[in-house]
C-alpha positions as a Markdown table, in Angstrom:
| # | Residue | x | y | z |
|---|---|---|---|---|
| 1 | Unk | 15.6 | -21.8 | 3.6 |
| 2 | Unk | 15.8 | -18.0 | 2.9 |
| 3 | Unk | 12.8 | -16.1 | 1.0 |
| 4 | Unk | 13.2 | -14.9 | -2.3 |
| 5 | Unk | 13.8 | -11.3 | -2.2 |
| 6 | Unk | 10.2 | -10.1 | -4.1 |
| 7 | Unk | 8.1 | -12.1 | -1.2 |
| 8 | Unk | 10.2 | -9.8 | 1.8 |
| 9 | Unk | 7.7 | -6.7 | 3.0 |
| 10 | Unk | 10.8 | -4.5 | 3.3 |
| 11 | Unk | 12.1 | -5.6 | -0.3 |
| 12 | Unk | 10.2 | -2.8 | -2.5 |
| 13 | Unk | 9.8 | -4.2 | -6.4 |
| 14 | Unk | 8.8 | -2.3 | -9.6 |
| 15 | Unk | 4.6 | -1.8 | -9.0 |
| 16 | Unk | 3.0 | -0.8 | -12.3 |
| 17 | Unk | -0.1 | 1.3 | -13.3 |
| 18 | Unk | -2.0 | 2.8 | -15.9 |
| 19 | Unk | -1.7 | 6.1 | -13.9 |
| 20 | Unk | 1.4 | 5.2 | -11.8 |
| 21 | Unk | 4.7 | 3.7 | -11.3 |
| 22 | Unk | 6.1 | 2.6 | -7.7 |
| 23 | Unk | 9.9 | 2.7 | -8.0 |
| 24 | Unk | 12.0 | 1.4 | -5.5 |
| 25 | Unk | 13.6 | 4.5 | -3.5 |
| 26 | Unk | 17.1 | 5.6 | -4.0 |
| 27 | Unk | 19.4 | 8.3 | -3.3 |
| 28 | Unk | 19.2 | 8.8 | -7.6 |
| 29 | Unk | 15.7 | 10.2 | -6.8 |
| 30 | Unk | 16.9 | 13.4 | -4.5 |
| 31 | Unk | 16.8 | 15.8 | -7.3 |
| 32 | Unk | 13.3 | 15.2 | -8.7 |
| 33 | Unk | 11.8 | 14.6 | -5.2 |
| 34 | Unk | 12.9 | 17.5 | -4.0 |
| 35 | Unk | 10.8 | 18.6 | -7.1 |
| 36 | Unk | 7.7 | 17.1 | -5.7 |
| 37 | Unk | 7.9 | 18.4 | -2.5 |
| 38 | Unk | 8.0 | 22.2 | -3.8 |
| 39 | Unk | 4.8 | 21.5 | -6.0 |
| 40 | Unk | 1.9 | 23.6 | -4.4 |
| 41 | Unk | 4.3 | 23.2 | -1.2 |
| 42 | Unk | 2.8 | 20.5 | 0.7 |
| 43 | Unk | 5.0 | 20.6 | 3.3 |
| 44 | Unk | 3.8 | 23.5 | 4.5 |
| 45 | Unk | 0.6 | 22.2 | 6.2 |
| 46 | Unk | 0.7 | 21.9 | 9.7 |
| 47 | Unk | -0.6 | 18.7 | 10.5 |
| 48 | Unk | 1.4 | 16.3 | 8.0 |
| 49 | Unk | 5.2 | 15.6 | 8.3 |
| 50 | Unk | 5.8 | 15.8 | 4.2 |
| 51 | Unk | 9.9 | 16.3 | 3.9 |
| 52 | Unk | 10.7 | 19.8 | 2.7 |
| 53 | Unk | 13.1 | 20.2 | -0.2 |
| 54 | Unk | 16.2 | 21.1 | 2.2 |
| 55 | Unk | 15.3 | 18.5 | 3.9 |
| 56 | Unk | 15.0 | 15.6 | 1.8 |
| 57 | Unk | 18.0 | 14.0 | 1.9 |
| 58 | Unk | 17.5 | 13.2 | 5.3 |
| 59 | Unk | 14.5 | 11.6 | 5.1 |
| 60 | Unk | 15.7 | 9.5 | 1.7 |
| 61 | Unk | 18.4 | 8.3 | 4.3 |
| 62 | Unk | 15.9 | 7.9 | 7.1 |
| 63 | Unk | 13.6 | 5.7 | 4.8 |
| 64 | Unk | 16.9 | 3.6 | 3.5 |
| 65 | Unk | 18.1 | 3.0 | 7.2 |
| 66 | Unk | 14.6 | 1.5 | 8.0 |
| 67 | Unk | 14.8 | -0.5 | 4.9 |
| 68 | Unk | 17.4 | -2.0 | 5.8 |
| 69 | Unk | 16.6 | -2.6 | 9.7 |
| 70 | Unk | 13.7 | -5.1 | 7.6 |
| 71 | Unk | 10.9 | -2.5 | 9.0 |
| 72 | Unk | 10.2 | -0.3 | 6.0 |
| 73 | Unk | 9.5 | -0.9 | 2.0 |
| 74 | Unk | 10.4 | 2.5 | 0.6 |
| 75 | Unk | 8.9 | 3.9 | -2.9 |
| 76 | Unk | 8.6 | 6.8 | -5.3 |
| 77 | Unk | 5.6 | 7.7 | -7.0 |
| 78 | Unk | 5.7 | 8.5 | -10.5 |
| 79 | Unk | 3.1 | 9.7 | -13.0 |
| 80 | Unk | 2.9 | 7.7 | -15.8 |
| 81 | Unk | 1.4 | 10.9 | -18.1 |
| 82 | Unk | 4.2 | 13.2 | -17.3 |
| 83 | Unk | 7.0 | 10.4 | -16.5 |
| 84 | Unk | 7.4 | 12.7 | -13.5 |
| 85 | Unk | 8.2 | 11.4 | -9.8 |
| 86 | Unk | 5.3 | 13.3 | -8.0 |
| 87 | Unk | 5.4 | 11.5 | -4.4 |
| 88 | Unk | 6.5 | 9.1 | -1.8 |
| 89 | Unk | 5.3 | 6.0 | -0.1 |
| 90 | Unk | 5.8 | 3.4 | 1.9 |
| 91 | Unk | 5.3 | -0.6 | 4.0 |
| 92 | Unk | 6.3 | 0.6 | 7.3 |
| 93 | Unk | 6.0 | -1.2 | 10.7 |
| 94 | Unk | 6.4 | -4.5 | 9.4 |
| 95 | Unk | 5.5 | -7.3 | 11.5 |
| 96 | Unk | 6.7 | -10.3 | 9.8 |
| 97 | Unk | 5.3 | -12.7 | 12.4 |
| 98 | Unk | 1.8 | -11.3 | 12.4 |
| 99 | Unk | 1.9 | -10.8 | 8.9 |
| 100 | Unk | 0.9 | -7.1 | 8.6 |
| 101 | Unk | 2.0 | -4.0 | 8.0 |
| 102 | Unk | 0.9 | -0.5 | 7.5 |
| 103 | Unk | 1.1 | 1.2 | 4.4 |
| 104 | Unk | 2.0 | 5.1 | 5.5 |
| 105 | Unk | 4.5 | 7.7 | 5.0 |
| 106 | Unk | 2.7 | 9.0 | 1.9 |
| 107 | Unk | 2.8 | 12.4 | -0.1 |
| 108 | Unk | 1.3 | 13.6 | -3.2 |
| 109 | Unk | 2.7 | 16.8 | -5.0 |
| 110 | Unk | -0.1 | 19.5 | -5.8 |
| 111 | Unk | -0.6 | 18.9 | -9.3 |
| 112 | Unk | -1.0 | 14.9 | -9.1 |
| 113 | Unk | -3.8 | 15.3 | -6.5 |
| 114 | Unk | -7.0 | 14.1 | -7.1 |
| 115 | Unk | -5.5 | 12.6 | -10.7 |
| 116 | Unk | -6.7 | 9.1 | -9.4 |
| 117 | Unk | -2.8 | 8.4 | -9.1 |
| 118 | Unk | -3.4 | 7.9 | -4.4 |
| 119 | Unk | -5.8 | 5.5 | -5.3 |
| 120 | Unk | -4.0 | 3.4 | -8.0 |
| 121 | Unk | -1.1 | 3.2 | -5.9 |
| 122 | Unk | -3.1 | 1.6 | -3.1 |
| 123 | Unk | -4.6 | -0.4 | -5.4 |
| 124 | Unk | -1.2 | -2.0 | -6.8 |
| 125 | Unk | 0.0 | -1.4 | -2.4 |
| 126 | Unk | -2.9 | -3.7 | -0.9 |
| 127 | Unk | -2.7 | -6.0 | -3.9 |
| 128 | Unk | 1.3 | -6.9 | -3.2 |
| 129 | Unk | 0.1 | -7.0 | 0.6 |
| 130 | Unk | -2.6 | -9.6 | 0.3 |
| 131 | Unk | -2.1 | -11.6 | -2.7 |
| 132 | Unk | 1.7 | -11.9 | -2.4 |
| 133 | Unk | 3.2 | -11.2 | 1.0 |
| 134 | Unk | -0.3 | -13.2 | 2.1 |
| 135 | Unk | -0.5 | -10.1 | 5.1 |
| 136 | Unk | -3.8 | -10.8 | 7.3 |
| 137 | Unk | -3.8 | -7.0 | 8.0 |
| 138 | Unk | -3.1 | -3.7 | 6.4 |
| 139 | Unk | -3.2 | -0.5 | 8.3 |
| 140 | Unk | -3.8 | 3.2 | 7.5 |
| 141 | Unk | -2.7 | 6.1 | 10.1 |
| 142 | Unk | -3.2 | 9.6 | 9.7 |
| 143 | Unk | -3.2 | 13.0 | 12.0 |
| 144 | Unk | -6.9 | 13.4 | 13.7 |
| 145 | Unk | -7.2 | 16.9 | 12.0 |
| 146 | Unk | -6.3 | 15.8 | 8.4 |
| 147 | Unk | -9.8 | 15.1 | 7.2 |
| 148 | Unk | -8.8 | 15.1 | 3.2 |
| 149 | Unk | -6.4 | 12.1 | 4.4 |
| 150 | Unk | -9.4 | 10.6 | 6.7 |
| 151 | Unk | -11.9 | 10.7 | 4.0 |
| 152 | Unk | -9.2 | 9.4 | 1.6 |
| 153 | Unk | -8.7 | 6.1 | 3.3 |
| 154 | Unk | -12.2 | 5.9 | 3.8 |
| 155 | Unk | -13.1 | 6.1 | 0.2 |
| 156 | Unk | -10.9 | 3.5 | 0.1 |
| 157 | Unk | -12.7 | 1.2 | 2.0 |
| 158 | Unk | -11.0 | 0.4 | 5.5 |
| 159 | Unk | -12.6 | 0.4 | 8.5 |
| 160 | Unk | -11.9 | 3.3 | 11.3 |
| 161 | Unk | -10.4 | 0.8 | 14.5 |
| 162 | Unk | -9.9 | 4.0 | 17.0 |
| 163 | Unk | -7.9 | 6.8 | 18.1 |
| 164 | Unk | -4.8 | 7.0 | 19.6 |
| 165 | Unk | -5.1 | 9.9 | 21.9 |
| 166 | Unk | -1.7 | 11.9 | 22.2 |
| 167 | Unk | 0.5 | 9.4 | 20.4 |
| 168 | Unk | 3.0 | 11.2 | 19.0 |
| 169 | Unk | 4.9 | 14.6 | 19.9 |
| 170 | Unk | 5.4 | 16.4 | 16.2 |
| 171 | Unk | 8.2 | 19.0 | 15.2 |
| 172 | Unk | 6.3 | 22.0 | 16.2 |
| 173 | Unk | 5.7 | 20.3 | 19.6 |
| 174 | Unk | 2.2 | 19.7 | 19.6 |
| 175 | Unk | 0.3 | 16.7 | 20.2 |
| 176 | Unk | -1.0 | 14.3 | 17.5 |
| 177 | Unk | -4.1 | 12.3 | 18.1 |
| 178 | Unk | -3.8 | 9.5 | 15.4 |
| 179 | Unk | -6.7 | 7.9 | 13.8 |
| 180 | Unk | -6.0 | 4.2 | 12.8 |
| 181 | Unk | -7.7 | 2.5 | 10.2 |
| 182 | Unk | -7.1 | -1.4 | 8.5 |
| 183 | Unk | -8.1 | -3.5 | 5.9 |
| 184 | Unk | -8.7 | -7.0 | 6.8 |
| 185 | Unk | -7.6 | -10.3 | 4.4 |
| 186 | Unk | -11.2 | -11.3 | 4.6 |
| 187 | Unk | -12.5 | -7.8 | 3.4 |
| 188 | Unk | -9.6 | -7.7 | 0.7 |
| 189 | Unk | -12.4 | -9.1 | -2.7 |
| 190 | Unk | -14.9 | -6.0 | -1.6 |
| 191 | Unk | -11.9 | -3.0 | -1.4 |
| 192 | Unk | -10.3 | -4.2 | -4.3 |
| 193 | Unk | -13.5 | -4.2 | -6.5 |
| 194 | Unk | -14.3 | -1.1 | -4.9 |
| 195 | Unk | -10.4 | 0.5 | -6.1 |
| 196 | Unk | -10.7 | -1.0 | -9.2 |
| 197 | Unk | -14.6 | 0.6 | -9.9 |
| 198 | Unk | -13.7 | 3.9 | -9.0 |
| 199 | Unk | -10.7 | 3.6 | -11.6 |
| 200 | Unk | -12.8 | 2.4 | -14.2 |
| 201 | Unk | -15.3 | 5.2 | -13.7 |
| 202 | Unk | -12.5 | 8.0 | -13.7 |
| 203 | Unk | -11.3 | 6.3 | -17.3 |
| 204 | Unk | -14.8 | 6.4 | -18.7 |
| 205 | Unk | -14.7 | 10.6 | -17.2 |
| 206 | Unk | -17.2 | 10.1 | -14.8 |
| 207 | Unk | -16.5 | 11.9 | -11.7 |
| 208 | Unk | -15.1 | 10.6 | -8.6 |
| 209 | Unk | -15.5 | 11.5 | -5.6 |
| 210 | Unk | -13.8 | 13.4 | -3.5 |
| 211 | Unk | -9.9 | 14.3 | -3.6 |
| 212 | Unk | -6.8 | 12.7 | -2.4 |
| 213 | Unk | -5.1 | 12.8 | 1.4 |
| 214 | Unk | -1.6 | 13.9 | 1.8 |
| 215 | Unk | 0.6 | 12.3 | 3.7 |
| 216 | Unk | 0.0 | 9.8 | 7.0 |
């Protein structure tokens, strides 16, 4: 019997916010990602892997071809105030037979950091991952040296598993030492009142917090 397309990891559906809107990725989005990307040029940090303008097109395709290899859920990010796209995200390593995944491959423009838009996308993320794909596991990676994107998922509630000492060569040829993080099923009730308070206290204008990670 084959699964309905909206309860397959690597089938991205319309995700809806107060503060955000998860589209599924297309190549219709090139022009106002490329946008995003040149907003307080994120790219530009050394120890993320956010596509640059010129080179987005090639990563829209990248994310498409793992889409449809069944190993990637691709989305855009986009603001609900402005009805901008501001970023990129993603289900990536999906392992159907374990049921989990890791939610990675994020970026956030300049101007919609620290706008609570990171942590209502997680919110609407986790809740697709546990309540309907029924995932045991969620994952968060991120470069050893990118402490706004450490404290990020932090704040978010998942619990540091390790580090993975030189696991990945980057562009510029250095090493990357990646810290790994998860959520588990069981500790799904306590993150997801924790996502949910923080939101409510940013509507009432309390302060939050902390700001927002860029990119895995």
């Amino acid at each position: 019997m084959s699964i309905p397309a909206d309860l397959r990891p690597s089938v991205p559906v319309v995700l809806e916010g107060r503060r955000v809107r998860l589209e599924p990725l297309t190549v219709d989005h090139l022009a106002e990602l490329r946008a995003a990307s040149a907003d307080g040029e994120v790219w530009r940090r050394w120890y993320t892997t956010v596509p640059t303008p010129e080179g987005m097109a090639a990563e829209i395709d990248r994310r498409l071809a793992l889409q449809a290899a069944g190993t990637m859920a691709p989305w855009v990010l986009r603001g609900t105030a402005t009805g901008r796209v501001c970023g990129m995200t993603t289900f990536m390593n999906i392992v159907t037979e374990h049921h989990k995944l890791e939610i990675g491959s994020t970026w956030l423009a300049g101007s919609a950091q620290g706008s609570g838009i990171n942590a209502e996308a997680k919110l609407l993320l986790l809740t697709r991952a546990f309540e309907t794909l029924a995932c045991v596991k969620v994952e968060f990676r991120t470069h050893w040296h990118n402490h706004q994107s450490r404290e990020a998922i932090a704040r978010l509630g998942a619990k540091q598993d390790g580090v993975l000492r030189d696991d990945q060569v980057l562009p510029d040829g250095s090493l990357r030492d990646t810290v790994v993080f998860s959520v588990l099923a069981a500790e799904w009730p306590a993150v997801r009142a924790g996502l949910r308070s923080r939101l409510e206290r940013r509507e009432r204008g309390e302060q939050v917090d902390g700001g927002e990670g860029t990119r895995r």
